[in-house]
PADOLO-247585 format. One record per residue (C-alpha): residue in three letters; x, y, z. Coordinates in steps of 0.001 Angstrom, whole numbers, padded with zeros to 6 digits, always signed. Example, Ala and Ser with C-alpha at 12.3 -4.5 7.8 and 13.67 -1.06 7.14 Angstrom:
Ala+012300-004500+007800/Ser+013670-001060+007140/
% end
This chain:
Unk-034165+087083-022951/Unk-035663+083893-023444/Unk-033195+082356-026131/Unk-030515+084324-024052/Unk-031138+082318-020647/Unk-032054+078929-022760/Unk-028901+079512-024950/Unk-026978+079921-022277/Unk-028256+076434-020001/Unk-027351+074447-023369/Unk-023939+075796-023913/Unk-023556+075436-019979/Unk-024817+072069-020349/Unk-022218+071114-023198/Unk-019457+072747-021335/Unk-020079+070252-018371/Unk-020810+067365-020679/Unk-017588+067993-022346/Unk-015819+068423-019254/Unk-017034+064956-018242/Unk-015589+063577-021463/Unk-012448+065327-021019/Unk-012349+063749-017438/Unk-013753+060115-018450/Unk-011314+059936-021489/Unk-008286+061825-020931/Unk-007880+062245-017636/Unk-009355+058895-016177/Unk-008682+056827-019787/Unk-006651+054384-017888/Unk-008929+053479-015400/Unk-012139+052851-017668/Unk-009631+051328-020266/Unk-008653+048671-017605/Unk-012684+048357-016335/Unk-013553+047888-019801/Unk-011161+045178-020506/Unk-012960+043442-017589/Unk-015748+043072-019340/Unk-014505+041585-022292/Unk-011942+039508-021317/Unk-011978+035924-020109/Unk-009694+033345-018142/Unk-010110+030022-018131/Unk-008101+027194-016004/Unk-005774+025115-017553/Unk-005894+022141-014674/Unk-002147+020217-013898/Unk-002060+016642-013927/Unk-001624+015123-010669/Unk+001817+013517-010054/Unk+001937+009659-010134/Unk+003120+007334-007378/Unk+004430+004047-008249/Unk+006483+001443-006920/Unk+010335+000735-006614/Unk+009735-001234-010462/Unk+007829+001526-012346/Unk+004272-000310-011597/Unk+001545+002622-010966/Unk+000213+002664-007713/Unk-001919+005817-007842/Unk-002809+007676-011466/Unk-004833+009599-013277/Unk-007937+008734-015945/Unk-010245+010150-017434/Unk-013446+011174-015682/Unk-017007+012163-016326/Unk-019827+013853-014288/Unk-023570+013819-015734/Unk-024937+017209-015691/Unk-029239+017379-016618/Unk-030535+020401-017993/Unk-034420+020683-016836/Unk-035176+023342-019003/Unk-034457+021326-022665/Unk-035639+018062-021245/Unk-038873+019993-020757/Unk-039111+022071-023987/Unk-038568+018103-025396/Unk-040470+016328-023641/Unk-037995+013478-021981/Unk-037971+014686-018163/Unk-039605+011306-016936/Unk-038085+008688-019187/Unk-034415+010417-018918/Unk-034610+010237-014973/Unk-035733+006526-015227/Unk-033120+005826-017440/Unk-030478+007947-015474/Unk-031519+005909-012492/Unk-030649+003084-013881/Unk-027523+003526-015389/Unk-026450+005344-011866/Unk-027748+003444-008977/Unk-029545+006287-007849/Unk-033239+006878-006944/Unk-035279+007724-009420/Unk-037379+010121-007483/Unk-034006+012331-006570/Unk-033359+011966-010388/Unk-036387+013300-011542/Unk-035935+016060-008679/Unk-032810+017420-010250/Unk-034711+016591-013654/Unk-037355+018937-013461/Unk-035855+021646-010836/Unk-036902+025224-010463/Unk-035117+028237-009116/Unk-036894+030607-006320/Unk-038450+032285-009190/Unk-039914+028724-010373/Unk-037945+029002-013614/Unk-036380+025893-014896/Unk-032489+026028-014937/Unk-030125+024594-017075/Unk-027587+022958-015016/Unk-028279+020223-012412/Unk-025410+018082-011004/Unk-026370+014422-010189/Unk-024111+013947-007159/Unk-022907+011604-005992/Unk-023462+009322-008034/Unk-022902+010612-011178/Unk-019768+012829-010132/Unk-016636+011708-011829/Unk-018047+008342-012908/Unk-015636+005758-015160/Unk-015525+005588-019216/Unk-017125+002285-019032/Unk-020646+003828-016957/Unk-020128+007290-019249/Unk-020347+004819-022287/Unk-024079+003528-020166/Unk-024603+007658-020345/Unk-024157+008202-023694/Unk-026392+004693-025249/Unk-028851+006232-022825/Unk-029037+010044-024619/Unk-029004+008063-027944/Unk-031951+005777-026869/Unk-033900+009312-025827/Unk-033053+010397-029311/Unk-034286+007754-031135/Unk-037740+007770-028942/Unk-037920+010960-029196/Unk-038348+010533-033330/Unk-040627+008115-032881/Unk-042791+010223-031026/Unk-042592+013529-032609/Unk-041167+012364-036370/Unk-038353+014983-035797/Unk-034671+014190-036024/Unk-032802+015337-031956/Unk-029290+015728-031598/Unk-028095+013372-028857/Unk-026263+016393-027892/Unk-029759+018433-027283/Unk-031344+015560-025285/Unk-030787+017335-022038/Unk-027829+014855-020703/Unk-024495+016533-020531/Unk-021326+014920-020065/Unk-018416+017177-018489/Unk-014939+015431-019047/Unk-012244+015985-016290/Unk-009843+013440-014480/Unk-009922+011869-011649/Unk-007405+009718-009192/Unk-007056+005938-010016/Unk-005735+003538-007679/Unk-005691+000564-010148/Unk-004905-002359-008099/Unk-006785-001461-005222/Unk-006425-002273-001692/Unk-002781-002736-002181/Unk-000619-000683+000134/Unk-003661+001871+000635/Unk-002749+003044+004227/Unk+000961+004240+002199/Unk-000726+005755-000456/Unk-003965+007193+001141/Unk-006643+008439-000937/Unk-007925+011679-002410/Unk-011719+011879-001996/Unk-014637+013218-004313/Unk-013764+017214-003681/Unk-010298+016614-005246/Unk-008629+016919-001670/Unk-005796+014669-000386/Unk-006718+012471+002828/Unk-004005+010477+004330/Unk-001152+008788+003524/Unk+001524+009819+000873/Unk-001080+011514-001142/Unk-001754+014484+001743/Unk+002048+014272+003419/Unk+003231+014598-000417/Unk+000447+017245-001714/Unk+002326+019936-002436/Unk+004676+018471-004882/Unk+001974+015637-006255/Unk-000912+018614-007247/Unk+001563+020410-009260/Unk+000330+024139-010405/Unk-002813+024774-012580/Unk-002346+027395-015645/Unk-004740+029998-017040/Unk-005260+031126-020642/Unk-006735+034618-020339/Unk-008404+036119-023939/Unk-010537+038297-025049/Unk-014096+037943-026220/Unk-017154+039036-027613/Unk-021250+038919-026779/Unk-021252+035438-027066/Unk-017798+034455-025264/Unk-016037+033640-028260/Unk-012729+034613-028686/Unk-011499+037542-031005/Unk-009665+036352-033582/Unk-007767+040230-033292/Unk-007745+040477-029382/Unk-004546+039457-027722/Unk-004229+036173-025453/Unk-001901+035169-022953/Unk-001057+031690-021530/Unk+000547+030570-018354/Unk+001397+027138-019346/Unk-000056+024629-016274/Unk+002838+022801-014170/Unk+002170+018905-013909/Unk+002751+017332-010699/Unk+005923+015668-009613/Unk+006599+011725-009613/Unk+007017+009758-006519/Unk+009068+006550-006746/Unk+008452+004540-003292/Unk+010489+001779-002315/Unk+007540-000634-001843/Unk+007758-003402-004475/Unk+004161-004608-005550/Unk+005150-008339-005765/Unk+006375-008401-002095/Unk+003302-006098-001257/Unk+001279-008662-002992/Unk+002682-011382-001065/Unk+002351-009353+002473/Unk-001395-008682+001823/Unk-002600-012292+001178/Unk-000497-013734+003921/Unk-002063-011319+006521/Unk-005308-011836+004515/Unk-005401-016046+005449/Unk-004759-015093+008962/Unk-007291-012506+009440/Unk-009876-014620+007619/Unk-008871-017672+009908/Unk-008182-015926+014013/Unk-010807-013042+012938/Unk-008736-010527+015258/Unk-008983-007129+015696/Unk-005865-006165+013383/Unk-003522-007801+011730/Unk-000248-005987+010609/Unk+002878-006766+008569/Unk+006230-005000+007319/Unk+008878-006299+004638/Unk+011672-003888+004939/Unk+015744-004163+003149/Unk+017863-004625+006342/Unk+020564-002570+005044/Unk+018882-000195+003851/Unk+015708+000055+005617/Unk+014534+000486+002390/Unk+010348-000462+003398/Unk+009419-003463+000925/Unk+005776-004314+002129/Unk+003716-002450+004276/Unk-000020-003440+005488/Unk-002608-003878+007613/Unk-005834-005354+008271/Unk-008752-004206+007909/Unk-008154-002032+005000/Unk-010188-000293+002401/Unk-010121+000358-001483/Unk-009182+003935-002217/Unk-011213+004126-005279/Unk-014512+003555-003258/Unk-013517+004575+000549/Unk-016802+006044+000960/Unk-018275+002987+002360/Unk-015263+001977+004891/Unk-015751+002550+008526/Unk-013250+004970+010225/Unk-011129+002047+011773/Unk-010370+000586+007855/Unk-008210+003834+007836/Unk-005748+003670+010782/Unk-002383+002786+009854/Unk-001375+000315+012436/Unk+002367-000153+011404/Unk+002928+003420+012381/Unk+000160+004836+014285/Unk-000403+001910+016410/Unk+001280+001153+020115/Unk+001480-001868+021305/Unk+003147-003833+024266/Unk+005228-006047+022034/Unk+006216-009114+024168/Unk+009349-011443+023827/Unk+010031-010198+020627/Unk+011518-007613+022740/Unk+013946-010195+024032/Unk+015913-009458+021302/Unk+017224-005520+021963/Unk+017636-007512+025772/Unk+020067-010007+023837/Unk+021821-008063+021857/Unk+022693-005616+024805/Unk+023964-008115+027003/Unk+026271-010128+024033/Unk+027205-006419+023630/Unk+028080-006318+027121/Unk+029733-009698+027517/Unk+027147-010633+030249/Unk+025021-013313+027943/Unk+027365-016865+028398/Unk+024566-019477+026326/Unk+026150-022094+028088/Unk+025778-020800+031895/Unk+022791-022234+033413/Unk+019909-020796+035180/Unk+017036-021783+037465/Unk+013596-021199+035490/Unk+010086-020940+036475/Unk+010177-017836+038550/Unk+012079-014982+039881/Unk+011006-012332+042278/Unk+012177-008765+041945/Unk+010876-005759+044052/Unk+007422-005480+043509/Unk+006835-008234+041362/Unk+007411-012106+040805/Unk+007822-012930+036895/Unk+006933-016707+036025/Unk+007426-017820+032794/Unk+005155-019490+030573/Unk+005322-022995+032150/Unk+005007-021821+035995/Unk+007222-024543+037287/Unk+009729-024128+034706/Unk+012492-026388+032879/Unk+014639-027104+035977/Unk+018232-025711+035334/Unk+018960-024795+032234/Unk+021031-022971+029858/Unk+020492-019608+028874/Unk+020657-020232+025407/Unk+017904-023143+025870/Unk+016295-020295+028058/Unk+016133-018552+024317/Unk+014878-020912+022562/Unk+011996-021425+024733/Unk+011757-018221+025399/Unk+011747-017531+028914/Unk+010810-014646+030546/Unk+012961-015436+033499/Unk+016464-016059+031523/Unk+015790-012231+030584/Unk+014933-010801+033973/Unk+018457-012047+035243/Unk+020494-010554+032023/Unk+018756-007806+031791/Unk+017530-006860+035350/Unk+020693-008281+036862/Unk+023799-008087+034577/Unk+022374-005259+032693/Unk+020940-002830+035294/Unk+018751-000419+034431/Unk+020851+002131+033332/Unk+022619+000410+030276/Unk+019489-001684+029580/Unk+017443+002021+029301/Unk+020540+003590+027156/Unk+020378+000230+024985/Unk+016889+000797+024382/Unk+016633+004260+023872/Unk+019398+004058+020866/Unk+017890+001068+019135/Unk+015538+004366+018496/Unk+012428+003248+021007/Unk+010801+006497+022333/Unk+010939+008289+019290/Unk+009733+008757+015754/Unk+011784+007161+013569/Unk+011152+009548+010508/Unk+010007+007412+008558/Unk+007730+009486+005354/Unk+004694+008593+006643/Unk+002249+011077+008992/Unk+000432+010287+012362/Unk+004015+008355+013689/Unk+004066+007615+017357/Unk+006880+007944+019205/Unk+006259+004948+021627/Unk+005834+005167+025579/Unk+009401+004519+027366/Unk+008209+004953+031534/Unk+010754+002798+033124/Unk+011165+003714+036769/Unk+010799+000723+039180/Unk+012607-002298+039920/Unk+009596-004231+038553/Unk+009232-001271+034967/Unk+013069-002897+034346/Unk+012341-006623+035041/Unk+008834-006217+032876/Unk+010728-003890+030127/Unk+013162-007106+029800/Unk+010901-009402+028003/Unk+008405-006787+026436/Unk+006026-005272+028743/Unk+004509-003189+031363/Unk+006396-000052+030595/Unk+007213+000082+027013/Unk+004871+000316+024273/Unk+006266+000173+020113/Unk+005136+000554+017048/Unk+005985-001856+014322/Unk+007731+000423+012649/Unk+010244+000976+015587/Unk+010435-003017+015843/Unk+011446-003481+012482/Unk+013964-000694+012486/Unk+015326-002039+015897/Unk+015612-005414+014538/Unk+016886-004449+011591/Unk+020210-003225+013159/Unk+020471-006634+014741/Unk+020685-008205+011164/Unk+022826-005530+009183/Unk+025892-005459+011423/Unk+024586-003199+014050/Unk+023672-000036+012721/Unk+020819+001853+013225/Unk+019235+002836+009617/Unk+015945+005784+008920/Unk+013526+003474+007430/Unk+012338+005233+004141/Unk+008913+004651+001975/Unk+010003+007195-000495/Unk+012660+005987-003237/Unk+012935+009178-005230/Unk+010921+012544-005963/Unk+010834+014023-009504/Unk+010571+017611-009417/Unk+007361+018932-012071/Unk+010058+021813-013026/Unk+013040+020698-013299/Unk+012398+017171-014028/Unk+015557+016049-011865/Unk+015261+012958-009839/Unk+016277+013508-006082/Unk+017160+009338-004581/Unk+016717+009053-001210/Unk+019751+007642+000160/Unk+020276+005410+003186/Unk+020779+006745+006412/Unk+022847+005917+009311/Unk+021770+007068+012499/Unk+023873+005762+015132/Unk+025872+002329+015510/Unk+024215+000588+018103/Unk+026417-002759+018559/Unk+029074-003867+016843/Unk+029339-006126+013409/Unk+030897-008525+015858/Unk+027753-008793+018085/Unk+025382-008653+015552/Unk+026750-011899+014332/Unk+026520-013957+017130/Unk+023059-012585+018154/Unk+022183-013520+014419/Unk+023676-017245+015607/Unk+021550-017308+018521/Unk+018092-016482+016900/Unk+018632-018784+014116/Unk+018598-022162+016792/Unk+014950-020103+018066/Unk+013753-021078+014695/Unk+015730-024199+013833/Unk+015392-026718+017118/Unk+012658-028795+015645/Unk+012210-029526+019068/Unk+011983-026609+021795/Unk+012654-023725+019202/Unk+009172-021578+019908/Unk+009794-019638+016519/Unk+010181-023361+014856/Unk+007188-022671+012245/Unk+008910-020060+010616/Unk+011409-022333+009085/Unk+011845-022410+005295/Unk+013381-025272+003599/Unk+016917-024302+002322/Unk+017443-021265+004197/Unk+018776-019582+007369/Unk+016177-017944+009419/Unk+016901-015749+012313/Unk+013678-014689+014428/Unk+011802-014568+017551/Unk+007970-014976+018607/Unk+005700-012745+020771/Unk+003340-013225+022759/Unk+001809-010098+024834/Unk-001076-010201+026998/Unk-003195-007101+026546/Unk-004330-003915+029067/Unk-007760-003949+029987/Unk-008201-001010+032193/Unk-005800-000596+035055/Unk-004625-004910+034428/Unk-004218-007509+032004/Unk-006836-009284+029543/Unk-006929-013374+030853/Unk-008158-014439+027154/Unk-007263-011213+024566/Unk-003087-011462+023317/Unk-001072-009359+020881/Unk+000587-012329+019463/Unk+003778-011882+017197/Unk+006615-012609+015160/Unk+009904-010749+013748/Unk+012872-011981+011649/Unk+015034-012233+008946/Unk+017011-014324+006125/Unk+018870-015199+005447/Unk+021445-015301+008163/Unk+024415-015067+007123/Unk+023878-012015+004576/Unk+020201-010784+005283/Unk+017942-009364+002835/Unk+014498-009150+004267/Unk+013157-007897+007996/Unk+009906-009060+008584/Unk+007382-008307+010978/Unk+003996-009894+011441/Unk+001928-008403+014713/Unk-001775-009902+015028/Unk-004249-008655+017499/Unk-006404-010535+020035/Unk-006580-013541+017644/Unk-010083-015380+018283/Unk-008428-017961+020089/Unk-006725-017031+023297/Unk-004720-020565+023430/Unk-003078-019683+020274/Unk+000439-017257+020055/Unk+003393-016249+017965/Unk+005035-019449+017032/Unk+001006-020440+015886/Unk-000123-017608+014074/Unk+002299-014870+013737/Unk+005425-017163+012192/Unk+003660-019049+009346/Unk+002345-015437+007687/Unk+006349-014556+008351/Unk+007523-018095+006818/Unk+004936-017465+003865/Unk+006234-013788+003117/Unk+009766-014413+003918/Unk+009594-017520+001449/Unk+008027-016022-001310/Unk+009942-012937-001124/Unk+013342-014839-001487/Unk+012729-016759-004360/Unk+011066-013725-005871/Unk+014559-011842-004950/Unk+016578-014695-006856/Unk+018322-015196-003391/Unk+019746-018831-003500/Unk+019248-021720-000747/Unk+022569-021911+001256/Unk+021608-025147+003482/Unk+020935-028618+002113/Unk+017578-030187+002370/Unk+016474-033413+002605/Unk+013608-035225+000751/Unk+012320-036048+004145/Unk+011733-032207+004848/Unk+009317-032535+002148/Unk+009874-028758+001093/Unk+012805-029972-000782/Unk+014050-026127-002786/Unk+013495-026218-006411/Unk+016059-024774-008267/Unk+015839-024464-012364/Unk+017920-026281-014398/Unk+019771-024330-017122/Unk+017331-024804-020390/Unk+018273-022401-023247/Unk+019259-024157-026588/Unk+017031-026930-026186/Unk+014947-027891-027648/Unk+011363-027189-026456/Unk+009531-030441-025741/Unk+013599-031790-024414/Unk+012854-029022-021931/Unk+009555-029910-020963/Unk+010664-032954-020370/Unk+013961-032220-018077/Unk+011233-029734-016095/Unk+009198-032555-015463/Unk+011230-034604-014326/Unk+012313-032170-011601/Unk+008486-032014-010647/Unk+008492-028293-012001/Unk+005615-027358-014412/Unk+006123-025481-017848/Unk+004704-023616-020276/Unk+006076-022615-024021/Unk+005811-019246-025309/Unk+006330-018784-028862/Unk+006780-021082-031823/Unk+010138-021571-031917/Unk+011758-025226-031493/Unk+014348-024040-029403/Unk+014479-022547-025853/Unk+016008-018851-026327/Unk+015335-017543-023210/Unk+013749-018740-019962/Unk+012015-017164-016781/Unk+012832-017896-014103/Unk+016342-017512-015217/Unk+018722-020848-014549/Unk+019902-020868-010705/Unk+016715-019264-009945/Unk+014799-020814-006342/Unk+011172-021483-006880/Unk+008529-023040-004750/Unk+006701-026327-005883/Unk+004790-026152-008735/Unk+005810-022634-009959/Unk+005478-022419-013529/Unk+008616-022128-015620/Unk+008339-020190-019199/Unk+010618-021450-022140/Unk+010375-018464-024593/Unk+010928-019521-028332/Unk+011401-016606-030022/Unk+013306-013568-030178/Unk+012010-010894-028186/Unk+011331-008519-030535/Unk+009216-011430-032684/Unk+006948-012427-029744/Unk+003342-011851-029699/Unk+002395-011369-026198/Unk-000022-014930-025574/Unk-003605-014804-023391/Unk-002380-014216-020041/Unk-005236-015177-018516/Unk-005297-017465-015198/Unk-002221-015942-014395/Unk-000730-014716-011246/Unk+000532-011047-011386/Unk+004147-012177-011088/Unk+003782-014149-013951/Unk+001899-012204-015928/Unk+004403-009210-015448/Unk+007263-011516-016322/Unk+005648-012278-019381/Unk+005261-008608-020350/Unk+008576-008156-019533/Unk+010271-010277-021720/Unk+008116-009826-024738/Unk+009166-006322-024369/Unk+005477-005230-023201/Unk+004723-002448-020774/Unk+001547-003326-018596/Unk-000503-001941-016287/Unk-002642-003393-013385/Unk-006095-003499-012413/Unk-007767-005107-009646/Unk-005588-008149-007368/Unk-005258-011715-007708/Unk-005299-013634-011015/Unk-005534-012586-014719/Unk-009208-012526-016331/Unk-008991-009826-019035/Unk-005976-008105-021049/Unk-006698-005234-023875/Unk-004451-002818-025264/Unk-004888+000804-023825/Unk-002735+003784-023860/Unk-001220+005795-020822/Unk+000435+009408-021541/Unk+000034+008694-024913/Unk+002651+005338-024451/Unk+000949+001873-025781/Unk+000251-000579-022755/Unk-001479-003463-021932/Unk-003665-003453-019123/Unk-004300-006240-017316/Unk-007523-006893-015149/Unk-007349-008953-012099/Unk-009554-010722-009778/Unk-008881-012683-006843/Unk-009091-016679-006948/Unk-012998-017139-005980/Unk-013902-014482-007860/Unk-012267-015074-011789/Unk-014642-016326-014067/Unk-012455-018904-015325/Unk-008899-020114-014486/Unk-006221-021109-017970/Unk-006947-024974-017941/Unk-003176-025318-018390/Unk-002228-024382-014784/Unk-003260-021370-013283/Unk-004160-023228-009536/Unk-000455-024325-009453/Unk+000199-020720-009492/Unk-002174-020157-006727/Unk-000623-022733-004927/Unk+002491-021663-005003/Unk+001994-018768-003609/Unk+001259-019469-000080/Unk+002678-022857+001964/Unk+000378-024626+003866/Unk+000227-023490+008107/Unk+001067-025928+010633/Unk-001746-026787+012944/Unk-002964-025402+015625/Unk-000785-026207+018981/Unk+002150-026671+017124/Unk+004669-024569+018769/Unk+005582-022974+021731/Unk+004040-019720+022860/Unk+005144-017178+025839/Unk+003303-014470+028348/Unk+004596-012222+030424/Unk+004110-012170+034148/Unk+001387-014033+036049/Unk-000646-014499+032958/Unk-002476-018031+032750/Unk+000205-021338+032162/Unk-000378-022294+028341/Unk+002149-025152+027954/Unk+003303-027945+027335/Unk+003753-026917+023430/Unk+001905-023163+023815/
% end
């Protein structure tokens, strides 16, 4: 009975074990298949490549490059014996304490074993080749002491230092344009600017590569694999151009450095188009090392910003009432003061200019000349509908995130006298001013300013352009002409023009100065001023809008035709010539900013051209070793300030060796590289120090490091401070030109 009853448990037994197979591998074979398969297989992330941003040209505003973050491993630096000296080196090489070094160096888990993996954040997350290459002499040093010590041979690689290898986002020439492009900071995340309004088409789509492996995580050579292929980010083309950026920054940069106020900002923008050329804003930061910028370096100002913008408002005001037939320049007027319900406006010289013309009421911008066409012929009704469709009130659209939409609160007599001339109720943003302006200067139509030039899609590959847009047509072709006329004598009267330091030899200039006092609580500052100036050139077939805004400038005596017109006069200059844009007035000698233009020079022969350049008081420099001139930048015709460097190339493209560019300016440097055929990139701002030859997406380059003026080594001692020269005209001195306030605000004349 025994062997019966055992007998029978065992074959019970195998019946239910054999059950359980039948239910583990037939009938649930799919399930434990796909658990199983768990186990062995493996994905890994194949990351996309961030999409690039450059400028209207091609030049790379915001990239990729290689990365690399130093990983310790406390467990082998222990078993060889390098803990100490590898933190004190690591320090070192990082900038980081070497007590928080060792730390990581010698860490322990709860169970007070040593890991194997240890981070040094921050500072050696996603550091540069250049401090990796510090890295790796460093694990070869420990190497080498470590033979000396123990008389065995160490593998650098078993040293305990790891480098991991990933990318990271390059902003290679800095601070320019870095409220447009915004940053993307140490976690990989977009903050800002284009980079977080454009995220979703810039990060593209990561891949995966999923395999199967063994014990060890090696792949099987037998096991299948699959691949989803990683999706690169798109392109975005912006319609900035890095020369005019270039010359925005450093003009806002003097003025800042001289009034020390608490912003400075600037726009360039195509009138036509409202294509934006230059975009900035003081004080700034450098997207590569934000980290140590305080919260205000951030703030866009040209969009973000409100401000009361003073007589530069006088403008929409003009161009209404030569819309409306009501402006007559040659009627007369009696200035000083008016009274209207509520309020008595005076202008800037409280007893006025006696009777005079509304036209000289322009030019010296008084406040009272635009109460009476604006509060009187106007009304409030068409000056309000006037306002409201030269787009104040609301966003313009422009691609850019945090706009403002302005503050439009006109209600009493006084909200329409103030609103006249620029303040009490209405508060812009330079954005809006520009685009209002704008209209004035291309015939009267209201454009959508735009940032972004064109999107590639990481797909397709296709290339969407963003194309101008007409809004609405504000004032006619007609109007905009004579307005034009009119703003043009603000700048060119020598004599009672308030906007008369904006002028620029050889050109027509059409602008207007601001000067805004600022609220302090429930009034207005006596001694702070949003001082300003807006314009464009040249008159008769505009190009280039320019605004220039500077907050509560240092000195409260100073305003728009002081500090705000000679940063537009230095933009507006350089940015024509750069354009090619011809002089279309005569100057004279006595001017002395007589417009250089270059002579024709291809054929001869080289020292023949020197010669003929010299004589013109333009400087030159041969490139090549050719006798004859083949080709020349700037090309014949072409308008250059004083002592800008012409190039006579003597040799065919294709035969010349780019030369040292050192010394020069980025313009000229970049011309260079153009015409011997040369891609380069930029690092850094200011002048040439160091060129080398790189790579980028596998294309040969040359990369170009720059540095500005105080800060280069060494300067080419055939002429690289005439470049520097020539990029900025000298300012007028203080006092120089009129200024204007609005309503009972302290008397600053004669002369502002």
């Amino acid at each position: 009975m025994r062997t019966v009853v055992v007998g029978g448990l065992i074959t019970l037994l195998f019946l239910i074990l054999l059950s359980r197979l039948f239910w583990v591998q037939v009938v649930k074979a799919d399930f434990w298949l796909d658990e199983a398969k768990k186990i062995w297989t493996a994905q890994d992330t194949i990351p996309a490549e961030r999409g690039t941003i450059s400028d209207r040209n091609g030049t790379l505003l915001a990239m990729n490059i290689p990365a690399y973050s130093v990983v310790v491993d406390p467990k082998m630096l222990d078993k060889v014996g390098l803990a100490e000296e590898a933190a004190q080196g690591l320090a070192k090489v990082l900038g980081k304490p070497e007590a928080e070094v060792l730390q990581q160096a010698t860490y322990r888990n709860d169970k007070g074993e040593l890991v194997q993996y240890r981070m040094l954040r921050p500072q050696g997350y996603q550091i540069d080749k250049a401090k990796a290459d510090e890295v790796l002499a460093l694990r070869k040093a420990l190497a080498e002491s470590y033979k000396k010590r123990t008389g065995k041979t160490l593998r650098e690689g078993s040293v305990g230092i790891v480098l991991e290898e990933s990318s990271k986002r390059y902003y290679p020439n800095n601070f320019l344009a870095a409220h447009v492009l915004g940053y993307m900071n140490k976690e990989g995340q977009p903050v800002t600017g284009l980079e977080a309004g454009f995220n979703d088409l810039l990060k593209g789509q990561d891949g995966k590569i999923v395999y199967e492996k063994d014990g060890n995580r090696v792949q099987v050579a037998s096991g299948r694999a699959e691949v989803q292929p990683a999706v690169n980010g798109g392109k975005l083309k912006l319609t900035l151009d890095a020369e005019i950026q270039n010359f925005l920054q450093d003009a806002i940069q003097k003025v800042y450095d001289e009034y020390k106020p608490e912003s400075v900002t600037a726009i360039a923008a195509d009138p036509n188009t409202m294509e934006i050329l230059g975009m900035g804003s003081l004080p700034s930061y450098d997207p590569n090392d934000y980290s140590k910028y305080k919260v205000g370096n951030f703030y866009n100002h040209a969009v973000s910003s409100l401000y009361e913008p003073g007589s530069t408002f006088k403008i929409v005001t003009l161009a209404s009432a030569v819309q409306e037939g009501v402006f007559n320049p040659n009627a007369t007027y009696k200035s000083g003061s008016i009274k209207v319900p509520g309020n008595t406006v005076r202008d800037i010289r409280r007893g006025g200019w006696g009777e005079i013309s509304y036209l000289e009421g322009l030019k010296r911008s008084s406040n009272v000349a635009f109460v009476k066409l604006g509060y009187e012929m106007l009304g409030k009704e068409k000056l309000v509908d006037y306002i409201e469709n030269f787009g104040f009130g609301k966003r313009t659209g422009v691609e850019l995130g945090n706009e403002s939409r302005g503050v439009l609160n006109i209600i009493y007599p006084s909200d329409v006298a103030r609103a006249t001339f620029g303040q009490g109720p209405v508060a812009v943003t330079p954005i809006q001013q520009v685009t209002a302006v704008a209209a004035v200067a291309n015939g009267g139509k209201l454009m959508k300013p735009h940032i972004v030039k064109s999107v590639e899609d990481p797909k397709t590959g296709k290339v969407t352009e963003t194309k101008p847009e007409v809004v609405r047509q504000v004032i006619s072709a007609e109007t905009s002409r004579k307005v034009g006329e009119y703003l043009e004598q603000v700048v060119s009267d020598k004599e009672i023009g308030s906007g008369k330091n904006a002028a620029i030899a050889g050109y027509r200039i059409a602008g207007k100065t601001g000067t805004a006092q600022k609220v302090v609580g429930k009034g207005y500052s006596s001694d702070k001023y949003v001082v300003s100036f807006i314009g464009y050139a040249p008159v008769e077939n505009p190009r280039i809008v320019v605004y220039v805004l500077v907050d509560s400038p240092n000195n409260p005596m100073v305003g728009g035709g002081t500090v705000a017109a000679p940063v537009f006069k230095e933009i507006v200059g350089n940015s024509l010539r750069y354009m090619g844009v011809k002089p279309s007035v005569e100057t004279t000698a006595s001017s002395g900013q007589a417009a250089l233009t270059v002579p024709d020079l291809k054929g001869l022969g080289a020292a023949e051209a020197q010669a003929e350049l010299k004589k013109r008081g333009l400087e030159s420099k041969l490139v090549g070793k050719g006798a004859k001139v083949l080709q020349q930048m700037p090309p014949a015709g072409a308008v250059l300030a004083e002592k800008q460097r012409v190039y006579l190339l003597t040799e065919k493209e294709s035969e010349l060796a780019l030369p040292s560019l050192a010394g020069l300016s980025l313009r000229d440097a970049l011309q260079l590289c153009s015409s011997a055929g040369k891609r380069c990139v930029t690092e850094g701002e200011g002048y040439v120090v160091a060129q080398s030859d790189a790579r980028l997406n596998g294309e040969p380059v040359v990369k170009l490091t720059l540095k500005p003026p105080g800060e280069a080594a060494a300067e080419s001692a055939d002429g690289s401070a005439a470049d520097a020269a020539a990029d900025g005209e000298k300012k007028p001195k203080e006092g120089s030109s009129d200024t204007e306030t609005a309503g009972s605000g302290p008397d600053r004349s004669p002369g502002g």
